[in-house]
N, C-alpha and C positions, 0 to 999 in steps of 0.2 A: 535478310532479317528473319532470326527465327520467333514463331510467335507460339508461346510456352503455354496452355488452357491453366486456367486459374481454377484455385483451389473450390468454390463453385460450380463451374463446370464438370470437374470432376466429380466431384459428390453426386452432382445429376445424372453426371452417367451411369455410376457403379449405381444410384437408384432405379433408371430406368432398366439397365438389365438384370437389376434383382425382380421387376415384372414382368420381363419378357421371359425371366426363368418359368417365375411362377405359371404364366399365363400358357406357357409351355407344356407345364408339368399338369396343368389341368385339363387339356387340351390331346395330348396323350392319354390320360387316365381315363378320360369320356371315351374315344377308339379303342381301346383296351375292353371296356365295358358290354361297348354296343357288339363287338365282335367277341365276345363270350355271351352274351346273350343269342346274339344270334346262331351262333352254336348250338344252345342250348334250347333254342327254339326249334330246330330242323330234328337234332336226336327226338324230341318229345314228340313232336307231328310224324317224323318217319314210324315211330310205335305204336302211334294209333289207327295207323293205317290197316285195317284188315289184310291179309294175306291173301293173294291170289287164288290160290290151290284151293282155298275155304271158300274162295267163292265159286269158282268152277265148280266144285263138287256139290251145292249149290245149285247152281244153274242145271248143272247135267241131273240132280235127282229130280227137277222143274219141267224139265224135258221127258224125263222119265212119266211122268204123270201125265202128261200131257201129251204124250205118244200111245198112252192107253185110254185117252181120252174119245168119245165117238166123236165130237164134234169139234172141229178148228178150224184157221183160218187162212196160216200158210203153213208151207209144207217146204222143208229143206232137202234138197236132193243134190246129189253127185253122180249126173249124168255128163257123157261124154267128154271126159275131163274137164267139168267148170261143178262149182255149185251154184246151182239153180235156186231161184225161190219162186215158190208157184201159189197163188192165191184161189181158196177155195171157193168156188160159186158153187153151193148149198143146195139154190131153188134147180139148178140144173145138173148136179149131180158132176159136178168137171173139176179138173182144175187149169188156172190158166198161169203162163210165163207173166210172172211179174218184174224180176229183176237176175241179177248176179249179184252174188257174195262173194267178194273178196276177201277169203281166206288160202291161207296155204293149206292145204287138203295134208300134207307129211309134219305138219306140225301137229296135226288134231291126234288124240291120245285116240287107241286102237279102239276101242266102245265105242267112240263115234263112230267113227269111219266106219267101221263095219254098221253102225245103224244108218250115217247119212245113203248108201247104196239103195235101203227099205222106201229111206223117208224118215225127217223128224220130226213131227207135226206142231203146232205151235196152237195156240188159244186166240192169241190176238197179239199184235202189234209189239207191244211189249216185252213179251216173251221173246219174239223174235228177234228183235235189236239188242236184250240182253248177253242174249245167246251171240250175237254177233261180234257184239260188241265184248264180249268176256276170250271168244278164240281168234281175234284178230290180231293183228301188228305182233 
């Protein structure tokens, strides 16, 4: 026995897939959206990002200043193949091994290098990690 949907059933169904069109077509157009926006979020944040080099150069005239400076607090060195960082005790006139610096020494532009050999002197704490943290990775 064949059983025929009646002219009701029919009509509901071409109804309900005229909203699953729709619901479809909406539903797309939201993914289409969020994914050009987010596009157009990453361009706009990648542009406001400062440039490297501008900060380096930056750091390095910080350094500069601060290597002509009488008084600081660590000291960057590139002794026996590591860099060194040594902290300065003032009242006794020394200074003492505080840590290593994990940098690649053939990465650093030739101005350092040739000043880490002297010593780069730092002011305080922050200078230091700047500095670290700008010729690292």
């Amino acid at each position: 026995m064949l059983i025929l949907p009646s002219k009701d059933n029919l009509q509901e169904g071409v109804l309900m897939n005229k909203k699953s069109f729709w619901l479809y077509v909406v539903i797309m157009t939201m993914a289409v959206i969020a994914v050009v926006l987010a596009i157009f979020i990453l361009v706009v944040t990648d542009n406001k990002k400062p440039s490297n080099q501008h900060f380096k150069e930056e750091v390095s005239s910080q350094v500069t200043k601060v290597t002509e400076s009488e008084e600081y607090q660590y000291v960057l060195k590139y002794e026996r193949e590591t860099l060194r960082i040594y902290r300065n005790i003032a009242d006794e006139g020394r200074e003492v091994f505080y840590d290593y610096a994990d940098i690649n020494i053939d990465s650093l532009p030739d101005d350092i290098r040739e000043r880490l050999t002297k010593g780069i002197y730092f002011e305080g704490e922050a200078q230091l990690y700047d500095f670290l943290q700008t010729y690292s990775s």
